[in-house]
Biopython code that builds the backbone (N, CA, C, O; Angstrom):
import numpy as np
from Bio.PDB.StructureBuilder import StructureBuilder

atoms = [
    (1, "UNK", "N", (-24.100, 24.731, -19.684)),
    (1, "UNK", "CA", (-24.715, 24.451, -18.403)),
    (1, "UNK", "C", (-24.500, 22.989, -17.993)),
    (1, "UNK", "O", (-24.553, 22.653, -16.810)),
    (2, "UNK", "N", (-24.253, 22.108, -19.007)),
    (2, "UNK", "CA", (-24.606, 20.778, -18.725)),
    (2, "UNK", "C", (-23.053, 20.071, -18.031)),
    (2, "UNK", "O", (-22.835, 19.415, -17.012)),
    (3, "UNK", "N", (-21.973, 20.690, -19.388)),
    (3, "UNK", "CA", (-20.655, 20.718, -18.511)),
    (3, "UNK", "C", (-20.363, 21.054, -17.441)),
    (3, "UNK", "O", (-19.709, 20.396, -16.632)),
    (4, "UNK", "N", (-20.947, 22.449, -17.256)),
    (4, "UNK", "CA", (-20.718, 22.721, -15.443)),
    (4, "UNK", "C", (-21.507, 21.577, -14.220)),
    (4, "UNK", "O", (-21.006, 21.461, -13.101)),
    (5, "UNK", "N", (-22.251, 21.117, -14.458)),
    (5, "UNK", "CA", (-22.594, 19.944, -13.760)),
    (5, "UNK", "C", (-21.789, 18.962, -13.866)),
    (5, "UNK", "O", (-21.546, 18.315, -12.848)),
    (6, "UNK", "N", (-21.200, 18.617, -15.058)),
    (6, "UNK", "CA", (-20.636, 17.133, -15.062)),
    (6, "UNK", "C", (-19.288, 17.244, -14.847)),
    (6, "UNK", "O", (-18.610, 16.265, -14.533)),
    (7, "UNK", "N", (-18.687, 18.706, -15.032)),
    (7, "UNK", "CA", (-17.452, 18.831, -14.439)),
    (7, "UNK", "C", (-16.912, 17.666, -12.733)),
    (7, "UNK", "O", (-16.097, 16.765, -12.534)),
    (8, "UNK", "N", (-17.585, 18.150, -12.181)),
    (8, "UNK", "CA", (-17.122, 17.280, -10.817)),
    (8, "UNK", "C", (-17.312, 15.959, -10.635)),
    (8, "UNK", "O", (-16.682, 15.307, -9.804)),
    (9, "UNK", "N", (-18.519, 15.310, -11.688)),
    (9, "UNK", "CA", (-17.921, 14.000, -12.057)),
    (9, "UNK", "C", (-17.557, 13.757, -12.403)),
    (9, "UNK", "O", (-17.617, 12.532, -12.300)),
    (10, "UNK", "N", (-16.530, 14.248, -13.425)),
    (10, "UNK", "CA", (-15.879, 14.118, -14.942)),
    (10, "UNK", "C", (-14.371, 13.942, -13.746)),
    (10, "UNK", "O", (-13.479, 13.093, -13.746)),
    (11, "UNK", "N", (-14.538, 14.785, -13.096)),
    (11, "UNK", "CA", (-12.583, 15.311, -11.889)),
    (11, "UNK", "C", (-12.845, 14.297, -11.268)),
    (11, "UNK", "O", (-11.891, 13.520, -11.301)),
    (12, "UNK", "N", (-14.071, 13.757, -10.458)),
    (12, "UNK", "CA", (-13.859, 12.460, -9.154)),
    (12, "UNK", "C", (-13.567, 11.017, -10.493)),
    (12, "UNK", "O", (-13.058, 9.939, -10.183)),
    (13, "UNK", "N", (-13.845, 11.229, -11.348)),
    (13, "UNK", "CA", (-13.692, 9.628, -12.223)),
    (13, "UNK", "C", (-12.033, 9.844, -12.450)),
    (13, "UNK", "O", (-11.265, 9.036, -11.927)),
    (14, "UNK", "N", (-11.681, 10.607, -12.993)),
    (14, "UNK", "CA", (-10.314, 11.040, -13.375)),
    (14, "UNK", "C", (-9.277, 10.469, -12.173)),
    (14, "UNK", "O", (-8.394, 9.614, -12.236)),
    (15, "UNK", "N", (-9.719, 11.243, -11.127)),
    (15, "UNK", "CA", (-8.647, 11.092, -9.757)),
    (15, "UNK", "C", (-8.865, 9.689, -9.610)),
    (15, "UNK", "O", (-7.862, 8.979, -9.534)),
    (16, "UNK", "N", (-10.243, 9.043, -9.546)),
    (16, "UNK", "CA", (-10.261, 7.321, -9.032)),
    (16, "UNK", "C", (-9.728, 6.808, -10.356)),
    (16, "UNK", "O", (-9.420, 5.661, -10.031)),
    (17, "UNK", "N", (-9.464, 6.907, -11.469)),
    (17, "UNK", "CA", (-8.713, 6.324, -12.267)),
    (17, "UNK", "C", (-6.825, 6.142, -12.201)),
    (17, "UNK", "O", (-6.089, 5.162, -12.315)),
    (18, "UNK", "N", (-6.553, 7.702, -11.948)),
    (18, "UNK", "CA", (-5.293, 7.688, -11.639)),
    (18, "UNK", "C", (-4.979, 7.158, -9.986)),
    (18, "UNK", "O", (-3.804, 6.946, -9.685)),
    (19, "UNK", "N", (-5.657, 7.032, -9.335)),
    (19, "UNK", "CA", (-5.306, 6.531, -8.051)),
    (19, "UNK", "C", (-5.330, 4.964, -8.082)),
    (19, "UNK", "O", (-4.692, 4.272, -7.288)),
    (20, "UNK", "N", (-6.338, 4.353, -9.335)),
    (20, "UNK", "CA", (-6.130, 3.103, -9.175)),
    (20, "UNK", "C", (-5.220, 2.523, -10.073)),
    (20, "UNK", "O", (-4.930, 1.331, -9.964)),
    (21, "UNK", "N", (-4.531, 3.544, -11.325)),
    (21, "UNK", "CA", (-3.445, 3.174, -12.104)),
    (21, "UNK", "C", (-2.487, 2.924, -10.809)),
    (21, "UNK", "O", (-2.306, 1.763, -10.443)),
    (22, "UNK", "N", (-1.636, 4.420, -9.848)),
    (22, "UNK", "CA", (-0.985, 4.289, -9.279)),
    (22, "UNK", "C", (-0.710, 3.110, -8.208)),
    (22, "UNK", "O", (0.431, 2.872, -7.811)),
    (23, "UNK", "N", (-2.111, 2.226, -7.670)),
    (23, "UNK", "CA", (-2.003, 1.413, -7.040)),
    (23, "UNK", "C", (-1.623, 0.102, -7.393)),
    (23, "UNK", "O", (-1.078, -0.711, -6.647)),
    (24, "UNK", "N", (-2.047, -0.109, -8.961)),
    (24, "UNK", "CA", (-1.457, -1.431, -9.622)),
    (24, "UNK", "C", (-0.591, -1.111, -9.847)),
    (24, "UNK", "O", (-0.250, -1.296, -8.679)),
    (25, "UNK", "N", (0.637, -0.583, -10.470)),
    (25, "UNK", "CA", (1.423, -0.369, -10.577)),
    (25, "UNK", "C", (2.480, -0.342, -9.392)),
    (25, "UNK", "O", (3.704, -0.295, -9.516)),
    (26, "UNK", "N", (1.954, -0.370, -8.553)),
    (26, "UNK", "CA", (2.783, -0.089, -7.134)),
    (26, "UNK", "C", (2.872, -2.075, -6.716)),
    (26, "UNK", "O", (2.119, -3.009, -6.993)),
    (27, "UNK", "N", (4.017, -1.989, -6.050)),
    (27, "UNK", "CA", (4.573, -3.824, -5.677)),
    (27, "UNK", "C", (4.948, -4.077, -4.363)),
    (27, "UNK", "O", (5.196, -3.106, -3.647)),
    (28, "UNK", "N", (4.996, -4.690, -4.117)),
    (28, "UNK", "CA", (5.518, -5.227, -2.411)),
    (28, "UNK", "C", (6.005, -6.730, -2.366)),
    (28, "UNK", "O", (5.241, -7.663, -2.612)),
    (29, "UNK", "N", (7.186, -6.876, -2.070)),
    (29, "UNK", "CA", (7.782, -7.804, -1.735)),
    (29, "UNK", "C", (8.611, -8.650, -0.355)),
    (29, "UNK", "O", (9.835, -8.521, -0.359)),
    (30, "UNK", "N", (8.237, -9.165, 0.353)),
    (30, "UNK", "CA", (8.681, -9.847, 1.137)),
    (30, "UNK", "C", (9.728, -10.660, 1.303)),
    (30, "UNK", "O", (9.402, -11.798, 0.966)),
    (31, "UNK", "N", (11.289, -10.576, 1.819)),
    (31, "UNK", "CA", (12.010, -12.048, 2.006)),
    (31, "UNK", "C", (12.885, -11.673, 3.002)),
    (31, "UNK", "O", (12.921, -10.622, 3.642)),
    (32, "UNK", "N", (13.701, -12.809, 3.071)),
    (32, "UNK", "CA", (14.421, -12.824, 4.139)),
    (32, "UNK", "C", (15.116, -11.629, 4.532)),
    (32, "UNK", "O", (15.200, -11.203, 5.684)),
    (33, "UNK", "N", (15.805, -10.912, 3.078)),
    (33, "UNK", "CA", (16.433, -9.402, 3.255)),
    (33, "UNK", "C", (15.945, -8.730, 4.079)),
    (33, "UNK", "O", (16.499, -8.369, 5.117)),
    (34, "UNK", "N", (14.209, -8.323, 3.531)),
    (34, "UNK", "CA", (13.102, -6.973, 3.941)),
    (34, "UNK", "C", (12.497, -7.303, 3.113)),
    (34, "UNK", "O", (12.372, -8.227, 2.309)),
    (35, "UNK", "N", (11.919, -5.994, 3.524)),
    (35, "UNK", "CA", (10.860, -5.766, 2.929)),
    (35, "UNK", "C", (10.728, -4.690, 1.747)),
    (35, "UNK", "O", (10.823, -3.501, 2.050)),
    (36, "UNK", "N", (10.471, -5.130, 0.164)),
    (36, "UNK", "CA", (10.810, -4.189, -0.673)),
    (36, "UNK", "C", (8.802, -3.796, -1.112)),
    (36, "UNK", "O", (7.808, -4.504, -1.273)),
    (37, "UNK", "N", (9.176, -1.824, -1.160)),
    (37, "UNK", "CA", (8.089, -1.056, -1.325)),
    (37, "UNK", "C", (8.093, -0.544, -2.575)),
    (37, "UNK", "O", (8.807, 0.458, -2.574)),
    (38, "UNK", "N", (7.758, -0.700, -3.350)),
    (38, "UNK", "CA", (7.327, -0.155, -4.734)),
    (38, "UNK", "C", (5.959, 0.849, -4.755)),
    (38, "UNK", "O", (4.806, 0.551, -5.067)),
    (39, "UNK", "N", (6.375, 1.823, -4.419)),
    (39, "UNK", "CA", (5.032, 2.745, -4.723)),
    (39, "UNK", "C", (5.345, 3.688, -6.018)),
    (39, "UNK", "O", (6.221, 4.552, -6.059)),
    (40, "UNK", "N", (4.556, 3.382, -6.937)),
    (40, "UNK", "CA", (4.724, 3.685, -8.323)),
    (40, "UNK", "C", (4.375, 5.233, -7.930)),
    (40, "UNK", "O", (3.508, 5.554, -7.116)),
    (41, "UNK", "N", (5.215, 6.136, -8.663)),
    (41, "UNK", "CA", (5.884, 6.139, -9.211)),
    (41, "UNK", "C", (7.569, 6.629, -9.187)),
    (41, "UNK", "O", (8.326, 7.217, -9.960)),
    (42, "UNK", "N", (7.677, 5.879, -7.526)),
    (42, "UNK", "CA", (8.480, 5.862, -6.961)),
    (42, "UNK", "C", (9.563, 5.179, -7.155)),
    (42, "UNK", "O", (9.084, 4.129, -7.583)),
    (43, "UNK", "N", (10.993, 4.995, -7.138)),
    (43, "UNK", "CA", (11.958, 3.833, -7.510)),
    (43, "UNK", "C", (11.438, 3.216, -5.783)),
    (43, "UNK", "O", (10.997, 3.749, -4.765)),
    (44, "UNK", "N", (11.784, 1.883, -6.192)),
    (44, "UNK", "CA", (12.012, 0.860, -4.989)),
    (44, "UNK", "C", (12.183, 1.140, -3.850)),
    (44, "UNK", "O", (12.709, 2.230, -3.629)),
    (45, "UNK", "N", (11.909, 0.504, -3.011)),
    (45, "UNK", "CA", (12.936, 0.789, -1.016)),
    (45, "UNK", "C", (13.132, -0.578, -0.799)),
    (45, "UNK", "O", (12.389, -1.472, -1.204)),
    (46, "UNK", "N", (14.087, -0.702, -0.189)),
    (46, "UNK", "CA", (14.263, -2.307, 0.432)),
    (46, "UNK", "C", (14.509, -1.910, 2.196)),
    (46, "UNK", "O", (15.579, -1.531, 2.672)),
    (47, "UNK", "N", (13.577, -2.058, 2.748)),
    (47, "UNK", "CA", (13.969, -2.001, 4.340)),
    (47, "UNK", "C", (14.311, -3.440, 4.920)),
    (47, "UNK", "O", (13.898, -4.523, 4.503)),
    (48, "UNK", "N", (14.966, -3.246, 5.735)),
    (48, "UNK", "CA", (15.802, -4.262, 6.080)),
    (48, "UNK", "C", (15.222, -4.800, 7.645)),
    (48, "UNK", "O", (15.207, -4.239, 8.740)),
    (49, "UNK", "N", (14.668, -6.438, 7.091)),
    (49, "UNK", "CA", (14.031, -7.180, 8.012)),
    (49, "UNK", "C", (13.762, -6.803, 9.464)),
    (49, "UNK", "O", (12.689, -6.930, 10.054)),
    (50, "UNK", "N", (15.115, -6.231, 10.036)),
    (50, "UNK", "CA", (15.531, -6.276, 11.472)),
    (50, "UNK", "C", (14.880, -4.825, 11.676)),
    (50, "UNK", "O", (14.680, -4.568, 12.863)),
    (51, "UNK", "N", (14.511, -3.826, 10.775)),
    (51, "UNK", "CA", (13.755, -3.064, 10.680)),
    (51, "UNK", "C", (12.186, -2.738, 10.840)),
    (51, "UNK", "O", (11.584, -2.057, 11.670)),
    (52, "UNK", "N", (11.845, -3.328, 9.962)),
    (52, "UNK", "CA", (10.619, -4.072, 10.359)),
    (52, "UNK", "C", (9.731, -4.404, 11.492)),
    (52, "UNK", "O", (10.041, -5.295, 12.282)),
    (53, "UNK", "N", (8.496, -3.633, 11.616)),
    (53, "UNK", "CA", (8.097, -3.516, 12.551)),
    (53, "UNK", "C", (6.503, -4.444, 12.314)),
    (53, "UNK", "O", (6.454, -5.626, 12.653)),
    (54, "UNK", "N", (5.265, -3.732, 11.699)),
    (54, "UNK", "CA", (4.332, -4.463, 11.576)),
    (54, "UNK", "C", (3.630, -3.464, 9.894)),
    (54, "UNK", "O", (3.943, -2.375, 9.414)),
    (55, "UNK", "N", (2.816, -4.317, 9.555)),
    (55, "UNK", "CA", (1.740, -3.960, 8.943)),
    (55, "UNK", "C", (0.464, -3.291, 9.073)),
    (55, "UNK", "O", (-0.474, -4.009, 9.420)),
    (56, "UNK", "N", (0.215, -1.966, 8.852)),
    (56, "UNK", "CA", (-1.319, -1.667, 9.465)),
    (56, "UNK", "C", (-2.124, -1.549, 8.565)),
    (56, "UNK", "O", (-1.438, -1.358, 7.561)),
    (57, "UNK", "N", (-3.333, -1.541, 8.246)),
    (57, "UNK", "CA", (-4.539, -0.884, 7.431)),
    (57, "UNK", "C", (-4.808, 0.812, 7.387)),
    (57, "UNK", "O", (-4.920, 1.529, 8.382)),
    (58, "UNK", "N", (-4.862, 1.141, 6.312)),
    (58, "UNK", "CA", (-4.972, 2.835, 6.458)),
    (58, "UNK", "C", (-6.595, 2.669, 6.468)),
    (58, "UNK", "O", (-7.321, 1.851, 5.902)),
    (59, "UNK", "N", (-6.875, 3.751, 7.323)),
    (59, "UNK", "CA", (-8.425, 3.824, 7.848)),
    (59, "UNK", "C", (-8.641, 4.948, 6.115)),
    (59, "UNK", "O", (-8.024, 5.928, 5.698)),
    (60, "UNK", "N", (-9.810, 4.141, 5.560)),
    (60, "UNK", "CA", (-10.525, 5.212, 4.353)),
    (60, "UNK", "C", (-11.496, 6.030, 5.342)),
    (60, "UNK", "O", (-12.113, 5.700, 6.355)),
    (61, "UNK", "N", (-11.323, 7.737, 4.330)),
    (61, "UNK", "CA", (-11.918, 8.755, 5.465)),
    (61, "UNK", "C", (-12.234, 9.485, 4.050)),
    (61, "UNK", "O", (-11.796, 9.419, 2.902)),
    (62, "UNK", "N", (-13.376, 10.322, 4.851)),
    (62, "UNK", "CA", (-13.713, 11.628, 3.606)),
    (62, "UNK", "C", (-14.638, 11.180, 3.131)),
    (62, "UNK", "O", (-15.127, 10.145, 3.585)),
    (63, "UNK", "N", (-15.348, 12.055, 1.688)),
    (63, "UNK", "CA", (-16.325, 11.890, 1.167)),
    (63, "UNK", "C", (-16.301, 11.049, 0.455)),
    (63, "UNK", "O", (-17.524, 10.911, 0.471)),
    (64, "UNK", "N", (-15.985, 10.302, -0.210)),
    (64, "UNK", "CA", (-15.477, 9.577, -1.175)),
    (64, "UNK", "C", (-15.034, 8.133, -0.698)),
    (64, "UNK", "O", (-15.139, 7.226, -1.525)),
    (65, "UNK", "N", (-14.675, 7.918, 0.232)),
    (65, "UNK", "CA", (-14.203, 6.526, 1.037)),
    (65, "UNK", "C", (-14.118, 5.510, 0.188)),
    (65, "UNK", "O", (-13.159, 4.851, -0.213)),
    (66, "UNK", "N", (-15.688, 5.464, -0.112)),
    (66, "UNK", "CA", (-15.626, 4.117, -1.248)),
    (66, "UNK", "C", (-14.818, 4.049, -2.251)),
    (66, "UNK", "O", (-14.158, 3.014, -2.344)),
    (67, "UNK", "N", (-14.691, 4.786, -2.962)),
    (67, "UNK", "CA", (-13.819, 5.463, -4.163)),
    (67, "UNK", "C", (-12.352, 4.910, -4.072)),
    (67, "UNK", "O", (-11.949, 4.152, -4.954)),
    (68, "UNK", "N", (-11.445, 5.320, -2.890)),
    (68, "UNK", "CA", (-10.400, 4.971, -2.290)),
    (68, "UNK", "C", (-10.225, 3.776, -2.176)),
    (68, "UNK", "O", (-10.873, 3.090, -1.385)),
    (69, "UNK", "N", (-8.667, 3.000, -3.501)),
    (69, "UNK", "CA", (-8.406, 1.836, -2.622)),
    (69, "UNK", "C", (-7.456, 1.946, -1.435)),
    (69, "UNK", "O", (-6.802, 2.855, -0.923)),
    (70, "UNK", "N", (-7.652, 0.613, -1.201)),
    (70, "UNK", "CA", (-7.158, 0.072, 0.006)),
    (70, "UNK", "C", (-5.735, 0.049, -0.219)),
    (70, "UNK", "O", (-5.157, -0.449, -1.185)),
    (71, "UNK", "N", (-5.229, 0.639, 0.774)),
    (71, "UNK", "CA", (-4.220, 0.904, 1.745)),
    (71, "UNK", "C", (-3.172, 0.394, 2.963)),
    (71, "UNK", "O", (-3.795, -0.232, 3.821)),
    (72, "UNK", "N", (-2.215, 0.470, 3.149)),
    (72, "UNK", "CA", (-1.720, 0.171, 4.404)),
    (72, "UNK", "C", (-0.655, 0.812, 4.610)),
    (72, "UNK", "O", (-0.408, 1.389, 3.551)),
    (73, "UNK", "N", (0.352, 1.116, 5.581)),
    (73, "UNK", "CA", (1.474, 1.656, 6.194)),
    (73, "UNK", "C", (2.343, 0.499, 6.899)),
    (73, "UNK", "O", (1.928, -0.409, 7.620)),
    (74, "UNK", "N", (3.427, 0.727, 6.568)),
    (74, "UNK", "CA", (4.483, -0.402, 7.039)),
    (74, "UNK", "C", (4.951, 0.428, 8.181)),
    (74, "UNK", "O", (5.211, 1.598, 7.900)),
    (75, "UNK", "N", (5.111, 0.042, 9.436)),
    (75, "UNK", "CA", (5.587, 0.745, 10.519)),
    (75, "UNK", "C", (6.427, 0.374, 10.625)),
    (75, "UNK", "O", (6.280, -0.836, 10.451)),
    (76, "UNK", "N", (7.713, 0.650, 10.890)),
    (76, "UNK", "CA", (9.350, 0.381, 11.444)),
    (76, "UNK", "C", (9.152, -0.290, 13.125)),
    (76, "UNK", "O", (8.068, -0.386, 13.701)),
    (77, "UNK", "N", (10.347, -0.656, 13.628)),
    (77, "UNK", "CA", (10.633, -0.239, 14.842)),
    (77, "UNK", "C", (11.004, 0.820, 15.348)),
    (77, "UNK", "O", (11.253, 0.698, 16.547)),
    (78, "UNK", "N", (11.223, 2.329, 14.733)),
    (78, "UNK", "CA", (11.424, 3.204, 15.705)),
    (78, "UNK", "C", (10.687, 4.089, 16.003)),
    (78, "UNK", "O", (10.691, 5.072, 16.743)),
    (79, "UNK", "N", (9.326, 3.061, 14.554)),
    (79, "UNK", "CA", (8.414, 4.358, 14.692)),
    (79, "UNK", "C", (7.836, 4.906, 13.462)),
    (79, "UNK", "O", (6.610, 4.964, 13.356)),
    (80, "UNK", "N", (8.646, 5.336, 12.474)),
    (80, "UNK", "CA", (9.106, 5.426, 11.195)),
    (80, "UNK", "C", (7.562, 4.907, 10.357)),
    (80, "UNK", "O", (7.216, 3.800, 10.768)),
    (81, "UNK", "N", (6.911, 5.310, 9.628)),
    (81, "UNK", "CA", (5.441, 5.085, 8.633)),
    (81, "UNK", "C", (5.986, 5.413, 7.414)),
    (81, "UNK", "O", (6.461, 6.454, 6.960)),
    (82, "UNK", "N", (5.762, 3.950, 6.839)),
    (82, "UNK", "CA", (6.467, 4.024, 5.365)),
    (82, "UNK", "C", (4.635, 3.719, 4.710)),
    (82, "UNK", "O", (3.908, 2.977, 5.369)),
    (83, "UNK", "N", (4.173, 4.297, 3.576)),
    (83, "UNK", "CA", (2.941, 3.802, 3.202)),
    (83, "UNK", "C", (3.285, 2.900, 1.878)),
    (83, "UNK", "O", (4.174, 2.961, 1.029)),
    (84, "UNK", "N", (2.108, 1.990, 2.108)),
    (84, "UNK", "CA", (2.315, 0.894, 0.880)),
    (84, "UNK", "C", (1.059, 0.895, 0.834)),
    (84, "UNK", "O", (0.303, 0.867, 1.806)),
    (85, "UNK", "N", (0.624, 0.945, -0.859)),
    (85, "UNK", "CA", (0.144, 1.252, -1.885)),
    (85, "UNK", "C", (-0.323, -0.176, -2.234)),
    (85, "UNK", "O", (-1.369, -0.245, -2.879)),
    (86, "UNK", "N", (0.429, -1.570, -1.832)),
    (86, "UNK", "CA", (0.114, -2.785, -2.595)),
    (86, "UNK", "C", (-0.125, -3.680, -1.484)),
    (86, "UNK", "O", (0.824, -3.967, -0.754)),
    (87, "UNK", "N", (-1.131, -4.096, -1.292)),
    (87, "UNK", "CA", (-1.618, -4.865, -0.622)),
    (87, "UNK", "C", (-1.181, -6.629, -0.860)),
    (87, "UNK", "O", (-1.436, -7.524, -0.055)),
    (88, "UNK", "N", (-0.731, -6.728, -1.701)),
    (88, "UNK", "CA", (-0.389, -8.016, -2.263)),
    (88, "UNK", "C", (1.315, -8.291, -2.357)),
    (88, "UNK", "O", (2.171, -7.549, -2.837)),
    (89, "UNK", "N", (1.426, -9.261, -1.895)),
    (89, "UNK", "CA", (3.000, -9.892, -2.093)),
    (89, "UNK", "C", (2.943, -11.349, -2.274)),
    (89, "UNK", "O", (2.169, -12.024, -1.595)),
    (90, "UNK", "N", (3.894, -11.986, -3.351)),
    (90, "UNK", "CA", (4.389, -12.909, -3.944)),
    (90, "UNK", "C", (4.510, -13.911, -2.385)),
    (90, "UNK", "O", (4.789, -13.330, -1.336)),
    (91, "UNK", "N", (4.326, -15.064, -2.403)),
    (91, "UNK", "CA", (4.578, -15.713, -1.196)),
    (91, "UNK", "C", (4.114, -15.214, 0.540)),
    (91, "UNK", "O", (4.587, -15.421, 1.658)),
    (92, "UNK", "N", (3.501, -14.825, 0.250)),
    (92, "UNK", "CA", (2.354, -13.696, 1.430)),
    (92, "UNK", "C", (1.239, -13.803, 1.256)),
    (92, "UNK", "O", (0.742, -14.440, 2.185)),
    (93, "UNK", "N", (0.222, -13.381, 0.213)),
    (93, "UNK", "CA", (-1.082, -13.356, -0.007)),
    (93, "UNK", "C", (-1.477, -11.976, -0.100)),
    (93, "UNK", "O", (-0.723, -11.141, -0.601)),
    (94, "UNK", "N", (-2.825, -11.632, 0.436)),
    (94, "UNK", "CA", (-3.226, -10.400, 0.076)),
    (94, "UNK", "C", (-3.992, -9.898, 1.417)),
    (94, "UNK", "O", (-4.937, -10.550, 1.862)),
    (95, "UNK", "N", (-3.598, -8.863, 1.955)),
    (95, "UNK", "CA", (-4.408, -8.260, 3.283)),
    (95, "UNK", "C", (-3.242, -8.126, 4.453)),
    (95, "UNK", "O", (-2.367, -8.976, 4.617)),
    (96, "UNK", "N", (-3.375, -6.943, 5.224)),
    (96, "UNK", "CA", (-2.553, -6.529, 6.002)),
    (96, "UNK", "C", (-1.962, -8.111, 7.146)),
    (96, "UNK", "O", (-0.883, -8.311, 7.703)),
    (97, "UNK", "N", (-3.161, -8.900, 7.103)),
    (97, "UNK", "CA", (-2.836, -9.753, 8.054)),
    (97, "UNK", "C", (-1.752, -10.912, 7.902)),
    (97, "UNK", "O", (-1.025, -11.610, 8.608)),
    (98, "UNK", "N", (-2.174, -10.640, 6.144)),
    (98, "UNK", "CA", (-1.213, -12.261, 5.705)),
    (98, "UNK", "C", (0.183, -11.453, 5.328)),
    (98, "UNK", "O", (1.068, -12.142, 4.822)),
    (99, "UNK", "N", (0.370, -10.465, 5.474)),
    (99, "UNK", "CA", (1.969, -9.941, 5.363)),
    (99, "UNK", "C", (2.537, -9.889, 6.450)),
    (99, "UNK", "O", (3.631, -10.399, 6.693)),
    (100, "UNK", "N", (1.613, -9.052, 7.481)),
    (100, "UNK", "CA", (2.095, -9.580, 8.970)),
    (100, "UNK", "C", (2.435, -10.987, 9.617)),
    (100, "UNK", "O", (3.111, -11.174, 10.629)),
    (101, "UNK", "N", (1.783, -11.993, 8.766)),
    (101, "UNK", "CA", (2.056, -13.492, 9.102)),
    (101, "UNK", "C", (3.027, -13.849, 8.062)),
    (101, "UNK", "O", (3.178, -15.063, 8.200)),
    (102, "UNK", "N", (3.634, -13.516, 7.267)),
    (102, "UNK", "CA", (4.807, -13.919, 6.425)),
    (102, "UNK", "C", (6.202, -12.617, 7.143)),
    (102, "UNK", "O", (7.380, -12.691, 6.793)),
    (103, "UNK", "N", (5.799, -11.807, 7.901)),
    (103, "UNK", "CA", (7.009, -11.046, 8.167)),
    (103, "UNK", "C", (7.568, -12.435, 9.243)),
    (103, "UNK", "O", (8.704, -12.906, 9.185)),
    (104, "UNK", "N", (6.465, -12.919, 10.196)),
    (104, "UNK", "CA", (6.648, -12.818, 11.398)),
    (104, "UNK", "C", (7.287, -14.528, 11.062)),
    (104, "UNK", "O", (7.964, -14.974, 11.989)),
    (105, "UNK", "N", (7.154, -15.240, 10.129)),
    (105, "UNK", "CA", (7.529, -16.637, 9.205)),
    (105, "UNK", "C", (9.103, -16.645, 9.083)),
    (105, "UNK", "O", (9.944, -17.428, 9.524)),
    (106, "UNK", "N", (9.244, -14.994, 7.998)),
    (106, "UNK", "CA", (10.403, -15.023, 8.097)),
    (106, "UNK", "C", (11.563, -14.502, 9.169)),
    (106, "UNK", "O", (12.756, -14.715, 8.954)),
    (107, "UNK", "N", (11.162, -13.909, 10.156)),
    (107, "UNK", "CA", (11.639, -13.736, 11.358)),
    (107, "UNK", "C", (12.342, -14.948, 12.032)),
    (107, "UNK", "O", (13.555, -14.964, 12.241)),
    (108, "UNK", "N", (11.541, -15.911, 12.340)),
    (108, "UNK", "CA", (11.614, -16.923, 12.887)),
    (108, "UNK", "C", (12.969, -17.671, 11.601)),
    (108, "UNK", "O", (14.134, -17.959, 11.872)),
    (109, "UNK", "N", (12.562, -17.748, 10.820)),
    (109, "UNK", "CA", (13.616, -18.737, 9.971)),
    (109, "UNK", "C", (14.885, -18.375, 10.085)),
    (109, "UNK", "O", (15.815, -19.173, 10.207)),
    (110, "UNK", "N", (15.049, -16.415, 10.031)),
    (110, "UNK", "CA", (16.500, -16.287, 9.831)),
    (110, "UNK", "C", (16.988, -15.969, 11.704)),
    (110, "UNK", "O", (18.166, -15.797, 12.014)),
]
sb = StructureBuilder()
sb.init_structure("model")
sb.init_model(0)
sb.init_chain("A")
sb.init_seg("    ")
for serial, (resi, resn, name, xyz) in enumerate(atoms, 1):
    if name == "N":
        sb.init_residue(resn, " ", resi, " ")
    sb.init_atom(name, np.array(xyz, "f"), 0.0, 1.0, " ", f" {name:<3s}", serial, name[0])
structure = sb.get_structure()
């Protein structure tokens, strides 16, 4: 009896564990090239600067919200929603805003 109760906390700890392995594990990098997406357990993407559109925040939804890390989607110019998993980049900082202010850095330079 006692397992059947703790079953569904036993599955929501499990999933927020593997969702937050998958998120450290996941990388983002910024430079003059593009922009490279590491979503574990994915091989690499390198999109290419001139590509590059903006940074958004994924809205957390559902029961669980809190549970859920944080998120964002790399939008292209044509449109195109690539999701990124890593909020953090080397020479950028951390948060949708300070990647959007290092895209828009290296724009200008090259």
């Amino acid at each position: 009896m006692v397992v059947v109760l703790l079953l569904p906390v036993i599955l929501i700890g499990v999933a927020w564990l593997v969702s937050s392995v998958f998120v450290r594990r996941s990388s983002l990098r910024i430079t003059g090239e593009g922009v490279e997406v590491h979503n574990y357990p994915q091989p690499p993407r390198l999109i290419p600067l001139a590509q590059v559109g903006r940074f958004e925040a994924t809205p957390r939804s559902g029961n669980f919200k809190s549970l859920r890390p944080e998120t964002a989607v790399l939008v292209l110019v044509d449109g195109t929603r690539v999701p990124v998993r890593s909020l953090f980049a080397p020479d950028a900082g951390h948060g949708v805003d300070a990647l959007n202010q290092r895209v828009e850095t290296l724009r200008h330079v090259n």
